[in-house]
C-alpha positions in Angstrom: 0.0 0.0 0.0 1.6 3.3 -0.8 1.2 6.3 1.7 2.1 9.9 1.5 4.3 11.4 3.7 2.2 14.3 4.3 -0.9 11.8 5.7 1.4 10.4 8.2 4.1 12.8 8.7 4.9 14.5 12.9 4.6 18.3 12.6 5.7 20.4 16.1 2.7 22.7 14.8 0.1 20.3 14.9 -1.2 19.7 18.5 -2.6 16.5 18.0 1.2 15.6 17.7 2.7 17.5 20.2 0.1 15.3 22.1 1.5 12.3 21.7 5.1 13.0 21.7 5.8 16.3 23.7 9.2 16.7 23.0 8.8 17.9 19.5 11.1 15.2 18.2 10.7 15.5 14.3 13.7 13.9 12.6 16.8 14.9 10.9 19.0 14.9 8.3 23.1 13.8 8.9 25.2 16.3 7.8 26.6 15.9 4.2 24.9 13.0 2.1 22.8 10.4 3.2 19.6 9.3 4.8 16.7 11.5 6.2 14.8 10.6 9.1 11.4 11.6 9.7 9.1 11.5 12.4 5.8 9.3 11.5 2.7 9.0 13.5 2.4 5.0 13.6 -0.7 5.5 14.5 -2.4 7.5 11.4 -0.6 4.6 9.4 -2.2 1.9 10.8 -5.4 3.3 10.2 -4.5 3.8 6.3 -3.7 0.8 6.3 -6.8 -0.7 6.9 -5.2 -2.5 10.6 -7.4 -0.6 12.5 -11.4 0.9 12.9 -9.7 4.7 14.3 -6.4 6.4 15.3 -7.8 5.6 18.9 -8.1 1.9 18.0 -4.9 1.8 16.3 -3.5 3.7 19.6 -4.9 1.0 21.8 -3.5 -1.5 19.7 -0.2 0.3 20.3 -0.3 0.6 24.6 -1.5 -3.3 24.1 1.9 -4.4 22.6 0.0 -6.0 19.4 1.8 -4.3 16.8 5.2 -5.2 15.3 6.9 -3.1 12.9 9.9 -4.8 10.3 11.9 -1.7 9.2 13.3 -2.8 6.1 15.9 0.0 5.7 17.2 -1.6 8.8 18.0 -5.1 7.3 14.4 -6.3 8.1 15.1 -5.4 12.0 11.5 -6.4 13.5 10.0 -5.2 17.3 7.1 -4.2 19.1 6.1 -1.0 19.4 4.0 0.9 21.6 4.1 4.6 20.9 2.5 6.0 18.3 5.3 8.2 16.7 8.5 6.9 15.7 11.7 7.9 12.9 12.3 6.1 9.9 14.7 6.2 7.6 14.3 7.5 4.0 17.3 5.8 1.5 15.9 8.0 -1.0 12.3 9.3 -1.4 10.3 6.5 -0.3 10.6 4.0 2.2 9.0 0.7 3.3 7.6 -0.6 6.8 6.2 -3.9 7.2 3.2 -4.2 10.1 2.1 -6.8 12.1 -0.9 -6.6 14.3 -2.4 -9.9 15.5 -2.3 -11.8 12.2 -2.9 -9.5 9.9 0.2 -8.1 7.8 0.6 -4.9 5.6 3.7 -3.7 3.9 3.4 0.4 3.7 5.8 2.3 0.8 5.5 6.1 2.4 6.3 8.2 -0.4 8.4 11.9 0.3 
């Protein structure tokens, strides 16, 4: 399933974010050439795609420990997660994330 950046992406202006992480922390870019890292609200991207009814849900899925993200700019590295905004690593202007909640699987491509 292919995502936009935008419908997933952390802002610091957005409240809803600063809810859920309240240190603001939005990514970064290395200095000189090489991988971005961006801030992505797990949550909205469960719900797009299709692994839960509401961000709520997909947030309670989260604080339940029932969701397992494979990072696959990270040589497949798999583990649980529980908050709802994490970093990933863009190679280049997409990246893909592999989700696992109870027995159903989606592989997201989020698109810069």
């Amino acid at each position: 399933m292919k995502v936009s950046y935008t419908e997933v992406c952390f802002e610091v202006d957005n409240p809803e974010d600063l809810a859920v992480s309240p240190d603001g922390l939005v990514g970064f870019r290395p200095a000189g050439i090489g991988p971005v890292i961006l801030g992505v609200r797990l949550d909205r991207l469960i719900l797009k795609c299709g692994l839960a009814d509401s961000v709520a849900d997909a947030g309670r899925k989260l604080k339940a420990g029932s969701v397992k993200v494979v990072d696959q700019s990270v040589s497949g590295m798999e583990y649980v997660e529980a908050k709802p905004h994490i970093l990933v690593t863009f190679q280049g202007s997409s990246t893909r994330l592999v989700l696992k909640v109870g027995k159903k699987i989606k592989a997201a491509v989020i698109e810069r």
